[in-house]
C-alpha positions as CSV (number, residue, x, y, z in Angstrom):
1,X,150.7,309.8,97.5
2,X,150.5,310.5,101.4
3,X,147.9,307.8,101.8
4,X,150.1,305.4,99.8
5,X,152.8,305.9,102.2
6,X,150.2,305.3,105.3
7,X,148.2,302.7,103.9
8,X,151.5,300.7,103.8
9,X,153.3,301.8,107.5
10,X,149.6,300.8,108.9
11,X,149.9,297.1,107.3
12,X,153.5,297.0,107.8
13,X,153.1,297.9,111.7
14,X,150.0,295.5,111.9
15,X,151.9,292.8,109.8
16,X,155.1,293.1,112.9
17,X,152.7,292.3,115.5
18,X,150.6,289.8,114.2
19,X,153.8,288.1,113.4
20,X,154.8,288.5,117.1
21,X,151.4,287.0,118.4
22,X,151.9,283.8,115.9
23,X,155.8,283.8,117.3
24,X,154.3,283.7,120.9
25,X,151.5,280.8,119.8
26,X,154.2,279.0,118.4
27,X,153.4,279.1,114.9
28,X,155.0,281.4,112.8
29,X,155.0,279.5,109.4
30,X,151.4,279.7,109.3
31,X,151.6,283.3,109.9
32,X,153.8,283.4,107.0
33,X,151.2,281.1,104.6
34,X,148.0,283.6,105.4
35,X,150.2,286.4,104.2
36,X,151.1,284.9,101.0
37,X,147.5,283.3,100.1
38,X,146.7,287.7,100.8
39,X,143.8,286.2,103.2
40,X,141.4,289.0,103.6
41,X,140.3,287.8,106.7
42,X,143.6,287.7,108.6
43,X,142.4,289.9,111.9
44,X,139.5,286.8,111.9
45,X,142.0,284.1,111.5
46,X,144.3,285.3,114.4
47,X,141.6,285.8,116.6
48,X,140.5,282.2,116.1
49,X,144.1,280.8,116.1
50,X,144.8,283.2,120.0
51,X,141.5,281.6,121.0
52,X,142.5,278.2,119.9
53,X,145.6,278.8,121.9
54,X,144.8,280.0,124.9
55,X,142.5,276.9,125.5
56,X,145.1,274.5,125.1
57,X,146.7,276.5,127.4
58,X,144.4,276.5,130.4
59,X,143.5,273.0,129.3
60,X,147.3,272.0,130.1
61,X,147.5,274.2,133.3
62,X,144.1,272.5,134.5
63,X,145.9,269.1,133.9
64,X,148.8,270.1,136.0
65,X,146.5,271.3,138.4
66,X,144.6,268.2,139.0
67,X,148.2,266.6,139.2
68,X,149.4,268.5,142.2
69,X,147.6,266.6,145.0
70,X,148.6,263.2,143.4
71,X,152.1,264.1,143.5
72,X,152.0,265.1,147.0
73,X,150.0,261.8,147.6
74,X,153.0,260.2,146.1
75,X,155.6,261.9,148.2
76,X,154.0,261.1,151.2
77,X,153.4,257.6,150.6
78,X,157.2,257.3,150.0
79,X,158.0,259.1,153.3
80,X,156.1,256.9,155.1
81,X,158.1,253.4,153.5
């Protein structure tokens, strides 16, 4: 009975924050769609899905990186005018 009771406060505390990481990734509905399919490989699935994210991420930072120094080119090309 006790390992009833454990087995589902351990999923239900895992289930909370792997719905926070897919809140913070910005999408929650799949989160929702892995749980109802009971996909056995869920730990697998948000580790790929973080990963996935996290390059987007640094790819868009990188981006706005690279467009620093042309925006300063910009403003000091229209100083100069």
């Amino acid at each position: 009975m006790s390992l009833i009771v454990i087995h589902y406060a351990l999923r239900t505390f895992i289930q909370k924050k792997i719905r926070i990481i897919y809140k913070t990734i910005g999408k929650p509905l799949k989160f929702q769609k892995e749980i109802k399919e009971g996909n056995s490989n869920l730990m697998k699935t948000v580790e790929r899905d973080v990963a996935d994210w996290a390059l987007n991420k640094n790819k868009k930072l990188e981006n706005c990186e690279n467009l620093k120094p042309i925006e300063g080119n910009l403003w000091a090309t229209f100083r100069m005018n």
